[in-house]
C-alpha positions as CSV (number, residue, x, y, z in Angstrom):
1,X,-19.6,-32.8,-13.1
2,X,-22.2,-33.6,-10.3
3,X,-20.1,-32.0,-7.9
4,X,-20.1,-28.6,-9.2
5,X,-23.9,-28.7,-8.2
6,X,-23.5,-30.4,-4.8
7,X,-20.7,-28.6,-3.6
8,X,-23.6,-25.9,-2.7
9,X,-24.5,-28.1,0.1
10,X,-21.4,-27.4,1.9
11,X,-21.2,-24.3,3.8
12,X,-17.1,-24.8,3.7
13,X,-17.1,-24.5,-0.2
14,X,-19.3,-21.7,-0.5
15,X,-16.7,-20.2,2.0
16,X,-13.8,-21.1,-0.6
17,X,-16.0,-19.6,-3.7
18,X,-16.1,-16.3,-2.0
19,X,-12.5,-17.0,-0.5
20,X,-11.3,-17.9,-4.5
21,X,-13.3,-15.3,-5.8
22,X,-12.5,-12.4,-3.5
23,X,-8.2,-13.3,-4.1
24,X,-8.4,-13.7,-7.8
25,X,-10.5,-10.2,-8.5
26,X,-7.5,-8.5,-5.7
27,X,-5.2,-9.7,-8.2
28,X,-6.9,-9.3,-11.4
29,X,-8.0,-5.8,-10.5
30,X,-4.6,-3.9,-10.1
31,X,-1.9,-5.9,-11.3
32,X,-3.9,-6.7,-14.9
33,X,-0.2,-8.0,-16.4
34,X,3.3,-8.0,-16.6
35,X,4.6,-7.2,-20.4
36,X,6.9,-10.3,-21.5
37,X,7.2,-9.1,-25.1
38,X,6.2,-5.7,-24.9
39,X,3.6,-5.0,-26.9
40,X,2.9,-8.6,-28.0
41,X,2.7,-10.9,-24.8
42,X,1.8,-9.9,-21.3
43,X,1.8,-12.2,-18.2
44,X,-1.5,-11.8,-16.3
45,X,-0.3,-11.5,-12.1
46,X,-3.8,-13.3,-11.3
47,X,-2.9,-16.2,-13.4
48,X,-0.7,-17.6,-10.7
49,X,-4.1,-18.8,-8.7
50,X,-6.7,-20.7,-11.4
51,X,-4.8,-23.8,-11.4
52,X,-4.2,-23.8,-7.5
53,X,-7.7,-23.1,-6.5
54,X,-8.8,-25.9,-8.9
55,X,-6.5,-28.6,-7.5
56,X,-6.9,-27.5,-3.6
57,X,-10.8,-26.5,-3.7
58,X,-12.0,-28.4,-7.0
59,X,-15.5,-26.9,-8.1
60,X,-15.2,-24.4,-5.6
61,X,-12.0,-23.0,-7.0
62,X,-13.6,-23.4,-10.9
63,X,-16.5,-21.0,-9.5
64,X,-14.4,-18.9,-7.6
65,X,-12.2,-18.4,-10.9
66,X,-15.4,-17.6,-12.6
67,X,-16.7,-15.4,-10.1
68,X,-13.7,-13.3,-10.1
69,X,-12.7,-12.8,-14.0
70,X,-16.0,-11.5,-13.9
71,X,-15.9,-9.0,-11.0
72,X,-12.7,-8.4,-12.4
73,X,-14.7,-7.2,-16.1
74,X,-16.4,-4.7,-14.4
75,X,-13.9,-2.9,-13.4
76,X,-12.6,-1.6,-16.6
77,X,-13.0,-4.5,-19.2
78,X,-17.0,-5.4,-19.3
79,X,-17.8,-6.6,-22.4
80,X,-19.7,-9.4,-24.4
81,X,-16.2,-10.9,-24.4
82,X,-16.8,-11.4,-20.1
83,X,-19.2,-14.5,-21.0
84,X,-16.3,-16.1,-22.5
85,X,-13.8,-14.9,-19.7
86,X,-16.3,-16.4,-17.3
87,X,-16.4,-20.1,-18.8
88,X,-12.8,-20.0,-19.6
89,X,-12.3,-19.0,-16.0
90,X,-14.1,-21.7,-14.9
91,X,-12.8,-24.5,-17.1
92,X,-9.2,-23.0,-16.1
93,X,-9.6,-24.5,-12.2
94,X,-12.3,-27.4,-13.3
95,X,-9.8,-29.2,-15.7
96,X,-6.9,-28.7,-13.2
97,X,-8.7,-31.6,-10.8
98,X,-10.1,-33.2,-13.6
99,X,-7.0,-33.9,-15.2
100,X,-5.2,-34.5,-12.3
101,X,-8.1,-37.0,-11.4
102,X,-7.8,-38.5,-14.9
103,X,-3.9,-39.3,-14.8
104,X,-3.3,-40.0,-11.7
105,X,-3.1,-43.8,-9.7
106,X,-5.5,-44.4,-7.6
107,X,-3.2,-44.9,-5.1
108,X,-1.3,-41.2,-5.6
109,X,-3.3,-38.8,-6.1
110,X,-1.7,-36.6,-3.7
111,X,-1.1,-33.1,-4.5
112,X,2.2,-32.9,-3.0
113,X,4.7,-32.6,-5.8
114,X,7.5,-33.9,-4.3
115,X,8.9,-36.7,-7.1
116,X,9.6,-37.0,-11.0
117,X,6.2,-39.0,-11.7
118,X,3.9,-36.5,-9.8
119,X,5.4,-33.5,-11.3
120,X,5.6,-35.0,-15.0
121,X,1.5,-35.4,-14.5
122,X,1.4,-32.0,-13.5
123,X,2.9,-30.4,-16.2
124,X,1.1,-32.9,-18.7
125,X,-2.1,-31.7,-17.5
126,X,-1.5,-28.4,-17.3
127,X,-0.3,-28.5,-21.1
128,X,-3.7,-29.8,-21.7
129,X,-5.4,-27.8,-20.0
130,X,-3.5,-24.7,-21.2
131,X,-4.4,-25.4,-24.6
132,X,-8.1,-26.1,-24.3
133,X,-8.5,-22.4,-22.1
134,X,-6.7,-21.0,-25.2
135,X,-9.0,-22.7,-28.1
136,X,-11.7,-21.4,-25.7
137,X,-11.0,-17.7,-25.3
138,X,-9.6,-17.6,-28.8
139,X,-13.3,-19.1,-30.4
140,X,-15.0,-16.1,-28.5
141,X,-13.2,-13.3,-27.8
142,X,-11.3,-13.5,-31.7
143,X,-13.0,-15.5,-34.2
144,X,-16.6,-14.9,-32.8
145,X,-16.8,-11.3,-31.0
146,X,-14.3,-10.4,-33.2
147,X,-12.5,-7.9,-30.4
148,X,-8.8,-9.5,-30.9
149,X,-6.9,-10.0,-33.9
150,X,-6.8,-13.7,-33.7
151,X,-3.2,-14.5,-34.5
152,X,-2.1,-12.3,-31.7
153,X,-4.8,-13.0,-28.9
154,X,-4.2,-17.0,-29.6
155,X,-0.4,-16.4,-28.6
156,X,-1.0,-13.8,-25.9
157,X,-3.3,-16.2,-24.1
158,X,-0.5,-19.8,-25.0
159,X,2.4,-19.1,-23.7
160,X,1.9,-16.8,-20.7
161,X,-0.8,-19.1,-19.5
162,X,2.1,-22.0,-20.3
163,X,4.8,-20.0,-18.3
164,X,2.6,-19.1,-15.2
165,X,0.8,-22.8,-15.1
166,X,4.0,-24.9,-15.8
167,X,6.9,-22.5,-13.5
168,X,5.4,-20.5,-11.0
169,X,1.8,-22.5,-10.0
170,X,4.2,-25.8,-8.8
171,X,6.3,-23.3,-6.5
172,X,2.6,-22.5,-5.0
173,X,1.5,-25.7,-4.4
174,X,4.6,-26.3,-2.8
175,X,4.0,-24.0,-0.3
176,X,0.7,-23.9,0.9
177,X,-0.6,-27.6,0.1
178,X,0.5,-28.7,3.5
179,X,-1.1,-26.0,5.2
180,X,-4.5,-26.9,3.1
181,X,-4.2,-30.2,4.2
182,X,-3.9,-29.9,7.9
183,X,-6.7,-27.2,7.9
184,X,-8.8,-29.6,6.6
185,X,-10.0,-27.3,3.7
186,X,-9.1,-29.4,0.6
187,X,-12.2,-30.1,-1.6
188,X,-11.4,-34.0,-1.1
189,X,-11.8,-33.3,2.8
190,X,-15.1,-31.7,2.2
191,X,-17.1,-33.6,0.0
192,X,-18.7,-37.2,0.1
193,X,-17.6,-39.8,-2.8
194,X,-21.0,-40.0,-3.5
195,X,-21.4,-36.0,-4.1
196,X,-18.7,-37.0,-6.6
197,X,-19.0,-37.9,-10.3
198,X,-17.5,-41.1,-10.5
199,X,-14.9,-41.6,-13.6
200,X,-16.0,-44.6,-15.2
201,X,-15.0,-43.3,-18.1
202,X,-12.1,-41.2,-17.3
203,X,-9.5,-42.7,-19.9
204,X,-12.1,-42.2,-22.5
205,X,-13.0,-38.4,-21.1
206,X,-9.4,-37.4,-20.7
207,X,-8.8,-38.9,-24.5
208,X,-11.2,-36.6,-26.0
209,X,-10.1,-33.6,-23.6
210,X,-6.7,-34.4,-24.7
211,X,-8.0,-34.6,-28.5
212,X,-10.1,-31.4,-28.3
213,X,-7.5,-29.3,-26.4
214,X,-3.9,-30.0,-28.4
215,X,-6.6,-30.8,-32.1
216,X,-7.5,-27.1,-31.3
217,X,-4.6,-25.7,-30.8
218,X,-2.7,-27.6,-33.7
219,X,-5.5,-26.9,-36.0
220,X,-5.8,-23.1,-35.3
221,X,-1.8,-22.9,-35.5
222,X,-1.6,-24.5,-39.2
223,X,-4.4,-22.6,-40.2
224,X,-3.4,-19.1,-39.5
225,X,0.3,-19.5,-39.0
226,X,0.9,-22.2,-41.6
227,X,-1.3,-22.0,-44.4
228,X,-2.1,-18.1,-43.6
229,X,-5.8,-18.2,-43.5
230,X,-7.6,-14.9,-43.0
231,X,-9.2,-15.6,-39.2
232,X,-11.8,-13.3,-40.2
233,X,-12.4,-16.4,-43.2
234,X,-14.9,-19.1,-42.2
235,X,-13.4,-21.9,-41.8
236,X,-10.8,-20.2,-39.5
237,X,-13.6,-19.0,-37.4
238,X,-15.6,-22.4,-37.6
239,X,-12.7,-24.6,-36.9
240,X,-12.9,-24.8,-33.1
241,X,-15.9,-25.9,-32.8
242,X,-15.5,-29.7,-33.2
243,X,-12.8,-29.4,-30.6
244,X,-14.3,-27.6,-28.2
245,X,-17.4,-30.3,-28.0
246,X,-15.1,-32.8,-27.7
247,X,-13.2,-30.8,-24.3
248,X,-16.6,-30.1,-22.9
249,X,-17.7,-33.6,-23.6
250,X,-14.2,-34.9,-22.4
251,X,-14.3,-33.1,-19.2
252,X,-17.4,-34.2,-18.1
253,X,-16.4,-38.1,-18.0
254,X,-13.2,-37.8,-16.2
255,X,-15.3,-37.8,-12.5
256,X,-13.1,-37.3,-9.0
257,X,-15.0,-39.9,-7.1
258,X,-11.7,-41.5,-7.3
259,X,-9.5,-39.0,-5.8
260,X,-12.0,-38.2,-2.9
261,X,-11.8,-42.1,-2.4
262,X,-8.2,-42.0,-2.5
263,X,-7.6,-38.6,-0.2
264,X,-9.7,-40.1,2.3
265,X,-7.8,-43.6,2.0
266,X,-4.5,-41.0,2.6
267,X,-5.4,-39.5,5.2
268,X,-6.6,-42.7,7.5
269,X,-3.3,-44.4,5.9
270,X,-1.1,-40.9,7.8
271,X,-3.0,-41.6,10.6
272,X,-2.4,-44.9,11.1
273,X,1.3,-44.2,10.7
274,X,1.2,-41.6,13.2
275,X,-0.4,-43.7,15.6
276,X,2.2,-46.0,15.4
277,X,5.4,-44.0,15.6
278,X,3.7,-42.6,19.2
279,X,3.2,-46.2,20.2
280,X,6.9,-47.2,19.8
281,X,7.7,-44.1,21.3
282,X,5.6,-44.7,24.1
283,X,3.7,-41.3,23.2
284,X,0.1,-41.2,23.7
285,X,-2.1,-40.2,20.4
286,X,-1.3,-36.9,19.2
287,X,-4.4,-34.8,20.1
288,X,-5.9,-35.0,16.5
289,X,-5.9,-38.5,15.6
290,X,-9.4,-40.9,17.1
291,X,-8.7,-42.7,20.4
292,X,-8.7,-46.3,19.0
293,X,-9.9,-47.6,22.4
294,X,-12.7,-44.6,22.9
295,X,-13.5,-45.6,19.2
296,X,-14.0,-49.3,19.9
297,X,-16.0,-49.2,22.5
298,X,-18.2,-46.8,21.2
């Protein structure tokens, strides 16, 4: 979590706050959802770019979430419930690197999801993630503020938030990851390993992120839906809680030292490559890869 404090340092990621906040809010404002079961389940048009901005801008795309759920509030929807929107908004884009961090080899942690393996740890991660923004908003806005019916806010939150994350968000990534990339404005590019949390514990975080996120869910579901518990009762209203410290807590140990490390191994490992093809074409360097003879004997 160190990075979501250093990242202020960077004069590029305060650019991609703004940049995440100003796109989500354009979104959130006039197109506040889609119905998918009218009356019942609505997909939010805005929901399309949490996941994105987390995975290209990393703690810049978690505040930029923030930031815009809650200009987004004031323009209609201000309420106590906003601090929850806020934090969910955040955790929405922070455990979309985290996870990916936490799941991914060390030696692909690319964001290009171009094979089976890459795309099956995208859509497990974005399960878990799903799940833990829903125990989240669920806790606050239902059982605590009480400004939901809980049964109906837990399942307008699950599955649209499942649909957008797990079908439309890859298609996203699809497109404008390379361009990311070669503008240089992926979080990885930005930051320093050592601006990083490293994941020494990153199995054990994304264990208990894993625990607290599909635990909360599954508990919530048998007791409303199963055993037809009153969410106004106690216990119904209580129930999250144990969860929700262990996502928090889980979160928090799954670092991204390791995919900064790893980017940064990527992108010398392209430009080698590069440099090689020119040579046995007899090229020169393209233009934007280090002169390897101006390097040396400098």
């Amino acid at each position: 979590m160190k990075e979501v404090f250093t990242m202020w340092r960077h004069t590029n990621m305060i650019v991609l706050v703004a940049l995440s906040a100003a796109m989500y809010a354009a979104l959130l404002i006039p197109f506040q959802s889609i119905p998918i079961i009218p009356g019942h389940v609505s997909l939010r048009v805005a929901d399309i770019l949490p996941v994105a901005f987390g995975m290209l801008f990393g703690p810049a795309g978690a505040w930029g979430v923030a930031i815009g759920n809650l200009i987004g509030d004031f323009f209609g929807t201000l309420s106590p419930g906003a601090i929850g929107g806020f934090v969910a908004g955040f955790m929405n884009a922070f455990l979309s690197y985290k996870l990916w961090n936490a799941l991914s080899p060390l030696r692909d942690m690319g964001l290009k999801l171009n094979s089976g393996p890459r795309m099956l740890r995208y859509q497990v991660s974005q399960l878990i993630r799903q799940c833990g923004i829903t125990v989240v908003l669920t806790f606050w806005v239902a059982l605590t503020l009480g400004l939901a019916p809980a049964e109906f806010y837990f399942v307008a939150v699950l599955i649209p938030g499942a649909i957008t994350a797990g079908l439309i968000t890859p298609v996203i990534l699809r497109i404008i990851y390379p361009r990311i990339r070669k503008w240089g404005l992926l979080w990885t590019d930005i930051m320093e390993p050592e601006e990083v949390s490293a994941g020494r514990f990153r199995k054990v975080g994304f264990a208990l992120t894993t625990v607290g996120a599909l635990g909360g869910v599954a508990s919530l579901i048998i007791a409303m839906f199963v055993l037809g518990i009153p969410s106004g009762d106690i216990v119904v209203r209580l129930l999250p809680i144990p969860f929700l410290v262990l996502l928090f807590g889980g979160s928090v140990l799954m670092g991204g030292r390791e995919q900064v490390m790893a980017m940064e191994q990527e992108r010398e490992d392209d430009m080698n490559a590069r440099r090689r093809r020119s040579k046995r074409a007899g090229f020169p360097p393209p233009d934007d890869l280090p002169n390897e003879s101006a390097s040396t004997t400098s």
